[in-house]
C-alpha positions as CSV (number, residue, x, y, z in Angstrom):
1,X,-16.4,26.8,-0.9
2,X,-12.7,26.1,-1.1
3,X,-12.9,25.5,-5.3
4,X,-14.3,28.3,-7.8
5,X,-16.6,25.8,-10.1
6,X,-17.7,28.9,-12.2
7,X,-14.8,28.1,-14.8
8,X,-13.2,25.1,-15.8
9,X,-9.5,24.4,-13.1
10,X,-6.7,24.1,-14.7
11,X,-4.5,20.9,-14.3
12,X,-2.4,22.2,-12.2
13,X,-4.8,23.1,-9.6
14,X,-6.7,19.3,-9.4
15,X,-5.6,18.0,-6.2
16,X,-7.0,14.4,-7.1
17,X,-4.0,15.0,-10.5
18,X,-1.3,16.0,-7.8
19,X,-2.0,13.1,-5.9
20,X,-2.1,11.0,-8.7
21,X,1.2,12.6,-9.8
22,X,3.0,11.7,-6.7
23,X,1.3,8.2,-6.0
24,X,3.3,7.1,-9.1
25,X,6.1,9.2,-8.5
26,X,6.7,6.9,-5.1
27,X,6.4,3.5,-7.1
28,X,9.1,4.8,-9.0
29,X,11.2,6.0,-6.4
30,X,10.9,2.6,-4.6
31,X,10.4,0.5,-7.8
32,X,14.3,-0.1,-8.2
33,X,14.3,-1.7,-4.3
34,X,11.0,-3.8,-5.5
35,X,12.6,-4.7,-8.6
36,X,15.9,-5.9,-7.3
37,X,13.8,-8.3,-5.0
38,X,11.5,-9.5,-7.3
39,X,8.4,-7.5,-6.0
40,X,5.5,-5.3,-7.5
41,X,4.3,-1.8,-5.1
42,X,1.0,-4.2,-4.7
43,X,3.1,-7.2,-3.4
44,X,5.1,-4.7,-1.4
45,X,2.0,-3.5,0.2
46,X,0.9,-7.2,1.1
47,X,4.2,-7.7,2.4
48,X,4.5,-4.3,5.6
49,X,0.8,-5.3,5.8
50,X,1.2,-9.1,6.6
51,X,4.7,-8.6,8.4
52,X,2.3,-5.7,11.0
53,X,-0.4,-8.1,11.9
54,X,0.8,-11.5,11.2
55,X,-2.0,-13.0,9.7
56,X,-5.4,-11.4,8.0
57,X,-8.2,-12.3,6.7
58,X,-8.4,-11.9,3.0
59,X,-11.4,-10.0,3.2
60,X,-9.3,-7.7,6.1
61,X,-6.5,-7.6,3.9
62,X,-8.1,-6.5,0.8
63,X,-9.8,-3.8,3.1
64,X,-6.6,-2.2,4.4
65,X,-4.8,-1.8,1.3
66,X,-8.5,-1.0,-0.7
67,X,-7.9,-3.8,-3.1
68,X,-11.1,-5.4,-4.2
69,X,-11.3,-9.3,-4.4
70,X,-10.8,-9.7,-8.1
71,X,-7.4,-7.8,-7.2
72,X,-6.1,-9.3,-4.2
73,X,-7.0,-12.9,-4.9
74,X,-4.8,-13.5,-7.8
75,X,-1.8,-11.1,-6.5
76,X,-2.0,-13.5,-3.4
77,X,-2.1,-16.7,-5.5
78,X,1.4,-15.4,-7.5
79,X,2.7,-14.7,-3.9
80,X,2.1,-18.3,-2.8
81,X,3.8,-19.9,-5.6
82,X,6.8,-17.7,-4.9
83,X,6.4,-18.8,-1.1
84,X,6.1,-15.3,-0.1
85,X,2.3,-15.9,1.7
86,X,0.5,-19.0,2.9
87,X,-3.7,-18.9,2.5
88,X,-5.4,-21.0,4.4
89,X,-9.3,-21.5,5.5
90,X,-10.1,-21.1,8.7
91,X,-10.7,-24.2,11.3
92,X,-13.9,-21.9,13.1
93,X,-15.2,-20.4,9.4
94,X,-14.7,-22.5,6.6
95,X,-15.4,-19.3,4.2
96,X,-12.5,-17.2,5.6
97,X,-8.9,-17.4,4.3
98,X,-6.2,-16.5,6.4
99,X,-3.0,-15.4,5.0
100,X,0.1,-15.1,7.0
101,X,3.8,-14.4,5.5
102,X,6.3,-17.6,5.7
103,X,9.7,-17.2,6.1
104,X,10.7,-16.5,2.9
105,X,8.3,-13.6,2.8
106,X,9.2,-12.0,6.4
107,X,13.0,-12.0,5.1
108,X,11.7,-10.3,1.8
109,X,10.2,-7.4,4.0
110,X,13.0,-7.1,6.2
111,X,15.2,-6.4,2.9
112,X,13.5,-4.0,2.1
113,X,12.6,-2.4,5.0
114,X,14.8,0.8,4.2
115,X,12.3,2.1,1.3
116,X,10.4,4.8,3.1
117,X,13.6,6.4,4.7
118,X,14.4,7.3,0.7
119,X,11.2,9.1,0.0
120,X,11.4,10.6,3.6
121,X,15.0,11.9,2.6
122,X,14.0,12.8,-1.4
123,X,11.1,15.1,0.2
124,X,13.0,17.9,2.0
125,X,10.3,18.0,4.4
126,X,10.7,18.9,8.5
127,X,9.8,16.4,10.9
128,X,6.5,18.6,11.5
129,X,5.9,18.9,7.7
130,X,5.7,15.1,7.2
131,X,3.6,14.3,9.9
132,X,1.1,17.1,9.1
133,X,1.3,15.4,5.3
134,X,0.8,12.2,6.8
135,X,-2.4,13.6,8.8
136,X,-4.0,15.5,6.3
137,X,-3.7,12.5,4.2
138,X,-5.5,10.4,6.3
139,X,-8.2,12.4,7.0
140,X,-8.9,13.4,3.3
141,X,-9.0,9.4,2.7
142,X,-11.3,8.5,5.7
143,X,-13.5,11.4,4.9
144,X,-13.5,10.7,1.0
145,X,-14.5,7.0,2.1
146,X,-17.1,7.7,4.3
């Protein structure tokens, strides 16, 4: 067992509060970018998502970022009216929606394309120590998730 449960942890030593601690930590360090183009971390999200794969499925989309319908639905609807995203049913299954960025929207990610290389830079971290972050990471999500 890697956690003594006989006593009560301290703060401190909750991994699920450190990674808490630093998920808002990195919408801070990237929320004056987001700001100065008009975009929430969600949106931003949405945005490197859309601009990787071109178009999604809602249901796809909401999967990949772990955003629940309820979420993603209205956070896509404010993205249309800023002309950021287009949704649109499929022409083989009427009860898919598509969304794919526009123009607008592909520029938007583009300008802000340089927000990772400040949290990269901000973390002191070798080459080796990020991607070992980035792996562990992953595999504590899919194996959380499974």
């Amino acid at each position: 067992m890697l956690v003594d449960t006989s006593k009560p942890i301290p703060l401190d030593d909750h991994l699920c509060f450190s990674l808490y601690a630093t998920s808002r930590a990195i919408q801070k360090l990237y929320h004056d970018g987001l700001s100065k183009n008009g975009l929430t971390y969600p949106q931003y999200l949405v945005l490197v998502s859309l601009y990787q794969y071109k178009e999604l499925s809602v249901k796809d989309l909401g999967a990949q970022l772990s955003l629940d319908s309820g979420t993603l639905t209205p956070l896509l609807k404010r993205m249309e009216s800023d002309n950021l995203v287009i949704r649109q049913r499929s022409k083989s299954d009427e009860r898919v929606v598509n969304v794919c960025l526009t123009e607008k929207g592909k520029k938007k990610r583009e300008a802000i394309n340089s927000l990772p290389e400040i949290m990269v830079e901000k973390s002191g971290f070798t080459k080796e120590e990020w991607d070992t972050l980035e792996n562990l990471s992953k595999k504590l999500f899919i194996n959380i998730t499974e």
